[in-house]
N, C-alpha and C positions, 0 to 999 in steps of 0.2 A: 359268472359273467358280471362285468359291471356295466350296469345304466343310468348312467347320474344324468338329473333333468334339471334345466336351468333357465327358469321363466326370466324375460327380461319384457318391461312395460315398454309398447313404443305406441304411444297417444292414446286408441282408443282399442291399442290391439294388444294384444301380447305374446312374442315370438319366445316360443317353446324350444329349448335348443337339447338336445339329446344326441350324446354319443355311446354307441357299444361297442363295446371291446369284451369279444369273446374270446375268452382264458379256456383252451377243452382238454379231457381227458380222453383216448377210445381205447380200449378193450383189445387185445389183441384175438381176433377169432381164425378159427380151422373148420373151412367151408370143405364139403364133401360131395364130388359128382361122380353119378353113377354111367358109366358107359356102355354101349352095348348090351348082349339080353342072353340068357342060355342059348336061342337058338341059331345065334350069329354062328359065323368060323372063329370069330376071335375071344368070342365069349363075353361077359358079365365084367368090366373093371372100374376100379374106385381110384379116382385123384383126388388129393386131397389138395388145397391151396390154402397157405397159412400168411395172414397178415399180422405183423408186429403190432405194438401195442402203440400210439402216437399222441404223445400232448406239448401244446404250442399256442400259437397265435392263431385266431381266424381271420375272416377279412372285420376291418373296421369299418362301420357304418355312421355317417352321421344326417342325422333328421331337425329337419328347421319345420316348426308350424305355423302357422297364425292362428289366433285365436282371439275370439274378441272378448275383450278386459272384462265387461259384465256380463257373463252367460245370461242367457234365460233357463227355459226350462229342458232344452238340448243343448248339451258345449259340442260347438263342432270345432276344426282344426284342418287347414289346407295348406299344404307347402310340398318342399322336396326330398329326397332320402337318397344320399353320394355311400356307395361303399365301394372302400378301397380296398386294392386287392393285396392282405397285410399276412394272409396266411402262410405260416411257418411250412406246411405237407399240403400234401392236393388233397388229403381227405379233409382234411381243416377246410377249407374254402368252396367257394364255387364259380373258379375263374373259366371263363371261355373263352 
């Protein structure tokens, strides 16, 4: 994942600008449900449901803060966080 941070002074503040761009890998996994029971009619059966393995793009996000130029003894930071929806698969992202 990259997160590069990029303070920029404006008077007595200073706007924090960060962008992520998640780069992912996942796993291809084989999920297994078990159905019914011995004492059904139809009996005891196993599906198995197999997902491929997927890497791509996620959504990109980017975060603006403010921050005031001379912390004290707490740095705080208040702004907003835009993410785009950049993801390459639906398990990549979390568009709705």
């Amino acid at each position: 994942m990259v997160k590069p941070v990029y303070p920029v002074n404006v008077g007595k503040l200073n706007l924090i600008n960060r962008l992520i761009v998640p780069v992912t890998y996942l796993d291809g996994q084989d999920i297994e449900i078990r159905v019914g029971d011995d004492d059904s009619d139809l009996g005891e059966h196993t599906i198995t449901l197999s997902k491929d393995s997927v890497f791509g793009l996620g959504n990109i996000q980017y975060q603006a803060f403010f921050s005031p130029a001379k912390p004290g003894k707490v740095i705080w930071g208040i702004g907003p966080v835009f993410e785009f929806p950049t993801n390459t698969d639906d398990a990549l992202g979390t568009d709705t």
